[in-house]
N, C-alpha and C positions, 0 to 999 in steps of 0.2 A: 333513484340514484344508481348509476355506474358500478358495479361491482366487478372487480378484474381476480379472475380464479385464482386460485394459490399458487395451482402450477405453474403460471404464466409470470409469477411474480417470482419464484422461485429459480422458474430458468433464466429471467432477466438477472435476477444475483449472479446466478452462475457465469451467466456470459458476461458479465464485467469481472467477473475474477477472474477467468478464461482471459480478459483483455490486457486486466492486469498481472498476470502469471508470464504473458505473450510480449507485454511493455519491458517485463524485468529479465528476460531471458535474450531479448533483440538488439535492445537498445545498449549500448554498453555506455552512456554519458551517466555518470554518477547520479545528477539531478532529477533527470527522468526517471533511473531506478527507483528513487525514491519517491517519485512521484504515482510509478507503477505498484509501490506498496503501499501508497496510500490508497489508493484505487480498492487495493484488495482487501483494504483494511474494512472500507465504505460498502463496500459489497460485503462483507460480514456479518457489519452490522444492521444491511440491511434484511437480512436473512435474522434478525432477532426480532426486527419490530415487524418482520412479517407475521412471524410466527408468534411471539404479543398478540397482534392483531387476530391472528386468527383462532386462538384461545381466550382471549379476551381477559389479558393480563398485561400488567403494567411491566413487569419481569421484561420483556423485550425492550422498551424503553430506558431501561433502569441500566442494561448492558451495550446499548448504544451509547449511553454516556459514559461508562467507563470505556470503552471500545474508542472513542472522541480525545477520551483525556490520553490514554496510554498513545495515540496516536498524537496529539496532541509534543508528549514529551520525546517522540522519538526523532518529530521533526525536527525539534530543538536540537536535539543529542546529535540528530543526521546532519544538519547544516550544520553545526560545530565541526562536526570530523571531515565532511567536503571541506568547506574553509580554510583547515588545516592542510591536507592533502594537496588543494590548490596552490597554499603558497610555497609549499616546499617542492611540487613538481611542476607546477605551472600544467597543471591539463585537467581535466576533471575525462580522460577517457580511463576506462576501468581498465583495459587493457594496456593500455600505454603505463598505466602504474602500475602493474605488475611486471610489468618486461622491464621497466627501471628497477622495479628491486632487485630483481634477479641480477641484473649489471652490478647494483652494488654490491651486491652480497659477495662475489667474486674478490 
């Protein structure tokens, strides 16, 4: 059987959090942000069941699923507030709804 080193599984986390850090700092479309924190979410948790895996504990698994659920609820909680946001500005750019409030607040 194919055994793949730790490191190599470690820096593959890294580099999808790296892509999702790079997703949420580029992109300014509300949906993608949130997409790019799910990204970083999933690379988290896979840095748990690596490390599970390579002590040979269920403890990495066990934080995957809480790690699934809280992400889980924050998409809920995130598409509820785009949702919102959209129908009151019509844009889902993160930037364009800031430079609207600032006009309002005026």
């Amino acid at each position: 059987m194919l055994t793949i080193p730790i490191e190599t599984q470690i820096l593959f986390a890294g580099i999808l959090f790296f892509l999702g850090l790079i997703g949420l700092l580029v992109r300014r479309n509300m949906i993608f942000m949130l997409m790019s924190i799910e990204i970083m979410l999933n690379s988290a948790g896979l840095v748990f069941i690596i490390a599970g895996n390579h002590w040979k504990q269920p403890d990495g698994q066990v934080m995957f699923i809480f790690i699934l659920t809280v992400a889980a609820v924050e998409v809920a909680i995130g598409l509820a507030l785009i949702l919102q946001v959209y129908h009151h500005y019509k844009t889902l750019d993160a930037d364009a709804v800031n430079k609207l409030r600032d006009q309002n607040s005026k």
